[in-house]
Steps between C-alpha positions, in 0.01 A plus 500: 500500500678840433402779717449874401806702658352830589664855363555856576291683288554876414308781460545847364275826547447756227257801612384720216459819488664881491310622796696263679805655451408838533388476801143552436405117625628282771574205358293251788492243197845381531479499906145284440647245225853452672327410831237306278796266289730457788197357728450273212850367480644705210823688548471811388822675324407805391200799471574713257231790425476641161389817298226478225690455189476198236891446483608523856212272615606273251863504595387414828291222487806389223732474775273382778471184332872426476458527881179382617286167433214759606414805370218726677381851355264749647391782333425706152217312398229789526333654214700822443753564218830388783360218599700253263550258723325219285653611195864482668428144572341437189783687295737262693361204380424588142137465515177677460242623740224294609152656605322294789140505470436342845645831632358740315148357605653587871562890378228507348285365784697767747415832280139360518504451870617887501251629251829582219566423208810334417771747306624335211857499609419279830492212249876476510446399874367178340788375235801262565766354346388226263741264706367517844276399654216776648440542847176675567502791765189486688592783755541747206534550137848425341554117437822357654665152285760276513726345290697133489790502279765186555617482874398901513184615642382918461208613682350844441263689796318809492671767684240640712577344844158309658465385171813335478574358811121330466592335167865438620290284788205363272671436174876539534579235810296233300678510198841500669438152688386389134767639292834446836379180602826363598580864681705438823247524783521871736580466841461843664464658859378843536523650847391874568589668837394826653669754759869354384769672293738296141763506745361377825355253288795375374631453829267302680523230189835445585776366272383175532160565347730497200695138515294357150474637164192696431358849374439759739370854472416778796262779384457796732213688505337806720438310831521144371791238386426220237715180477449248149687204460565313239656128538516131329329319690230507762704364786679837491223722516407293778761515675545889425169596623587353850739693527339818375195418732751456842684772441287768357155396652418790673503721160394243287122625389445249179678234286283608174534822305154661691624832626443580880194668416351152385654324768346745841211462269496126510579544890179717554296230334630270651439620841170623420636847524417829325741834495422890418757754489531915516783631305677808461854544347437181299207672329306176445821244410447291816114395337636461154682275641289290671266493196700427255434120570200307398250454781587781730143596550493224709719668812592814345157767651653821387665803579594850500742769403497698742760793353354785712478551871114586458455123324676335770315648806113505301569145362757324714410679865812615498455729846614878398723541844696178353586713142619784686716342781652249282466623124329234217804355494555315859445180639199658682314565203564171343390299790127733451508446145557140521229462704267747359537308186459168694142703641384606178516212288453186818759385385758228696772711443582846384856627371570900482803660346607850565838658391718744287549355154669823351664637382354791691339544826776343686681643854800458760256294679313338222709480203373401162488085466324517899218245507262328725296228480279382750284118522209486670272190615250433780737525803784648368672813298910462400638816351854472233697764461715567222742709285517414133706638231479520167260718266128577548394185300743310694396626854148420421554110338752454802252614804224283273710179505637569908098508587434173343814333661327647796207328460624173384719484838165555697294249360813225368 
């Protein structure tokens, strides 16, 4: 009997488009797919993002295939004159266009849903090359395809984000398992931590976290630490995510990639308990936050920006004497607003934030970056303090991220 040795497969990234070089776009594509292909055991070599031009798209997927066995490209395939995406591809392969019917009928049916009539040029949102294979979009209107050609494999996405990443999911992971059947298997650890710094980190692991071969990369972000692992064999990852468990427990928040948000959220339900919160230098960050994640109705009861003194004493009960002894910003008047939002909204627990994000309004006594948060619950009020540097933005997603770690710590 001869058994099938598995391989290394790799994968290449080519992002189209000029904004994306201008600076006009983010590119979250290339963040989305190289998470996406190394969870699903590719190794990915190289992103490379691309301006709208026939030629240098060409050159690039010409080259990408003397490196990769897979090929991925995301954008250009709208309706306007630079969008040439599919005529790159096409161009590449020395073959006509291809008009899909079965997507058209989507277009059409999505102008009718609106009441529009469908502009003449949105029917190049519906043509491929004549060798792939069409993959409909049924989160928007420009068709995505794929093509097989010897032991190479292109796929082509629509740039727009939530489009992509749902066909990458839907359409995309089933055809690699077809097409990289023999593709060695991914054995991964992901480990994020909270209220720890890269260094510290680093540290605690220990040299010895390091005695067998394996990939490792440490990703900072405001607040928060993430770990991934890559390694041969599942014995390792075992073995690697006792360690990580002993010796970084007490920050370690989750072992998937659902931010902290997700994971107090998850903490609340699990419980059976609900939150509200009053913000003022974070303007409303701390609930976008919180929201951002699917089913946060479900503990998440509201809250308030409460910018102005007036707001926080009508809405929060903030008492007046409180203001004026101790200023807005005070430990006082975080413990009232935590609990005034607590009040309001019957909530379990309330969380206030109060500070200086800048880069004004700062003192001696209260310099810009001075922040604190407060966590209220039945029985009990804490109050953080906290001085945070960085830019406005930064101040404000900092404070944000310290109040969840808050939280989490309460209720872990």
């Amino acid at each position: 009997m001869t058994r099938q040795i598995a391989k290394e497969y790799t994968a290449e990234l080519l992002t189209i488009g000029s904004e994306l070089l201008n600076g006009s776009t983010v590119n979250t594509n290339a963040s989305f797919l190289g998470s996406f292909l190394t969870s699903s055991g590719f190794k990915v070599i190289r992103q490379t993002a691309c301006r709208d031009d026939l030629q240098s798209i060409i050159l690039q997927l010409t080259q990408a295939f003397t490196r990769a066995d897979l090929v991925i490209l995301t954008g250009g395939l709208g309706p306007t004159p630079d969008d040439i995406t599919r005529e790159a591809v096409a161009a590449y392969f020395r073959v006509p266009l291809k008009f899909s019917a079965g997507q058209y009928r989507l277009i059409s049916k999505w102008y009718r849903q609106k009441s529009k009539k469908i502009p003449r040029i949105v029917r190049r949102e519906a043509m491929f090359p004549q060798n792939a294979v069409p993959m409909i979009n049924r989160y928007g209107i420009a068709l995505g395809f794929y093509i097989s050609t010897g032991n190479k494999f292109i796929v082509v996405l629509p740039g727009v984000p939530s489009e992509m990443q749902k066909m990458a999911h839907e359409s995309v992971t089933p055809l690699l398992k077809k097409k990289f059947k023999d593709k060695r298997a991914a054995f991964a650890l992901t480990a994020r931590l909270v209220g720890i710094s890269e260094p510290k980190t680093m540290a605690l692991l220990g040299r010895d976290f390091f005695d067998v071969p394996f990939e490792f990369g440490i990703y900072p972000y405001p607040g928060e630490v993430t770990i991934r692992i890559q390694a041969a064999s599942r014995n390792i990852i075992f073995r690697l995510q006792t360690k990580i468990r002993k010796r970084l427990g007490r920050y370690l928040y989750g072992e998937t990639d659902s931010n902290l948000a997700a994971s107090l959220g998850n903490l609340l339900v699990r419980n059976r308990r609900s939150l509200a919160v009053a913000e003022s230098c974070t303007g409303g960050r701390l609930s976008a936050m919180l929201t951002s994640n699917e089913g946060a109705s479900s503990y998440f009861l509201g809250g308030v920006t409460a910018y102005s003194d007036k707001v926080k004493q009508c809405l929060l009960r903030v008492p007046g004497p409180a203001l004026k002894k101790y200023g807005a910003v005070s430990g006082p008047v975080a413990i009232q607003m935590a609990k005034g939002v607590r009040e309001q909204f019957q909530s379990d627990y309330g969380i206030a934030i109060t500070g200086i994000a800048g880069p004004g309004g700062g003192s001696r006594k209260k310099p810009v970056g001075t922040v604190f948060i407060a966590v209220a619950a039945a029985k009990k009020c804490r109050v953080y303090y906290g001085l945070f540097s960085g830019s406005r933005g930064q101040i404000q997603d900092r404070t944000a991220a310290q109040a969840l770690e808050l939280l989490w710590r309460e209720l872990k």
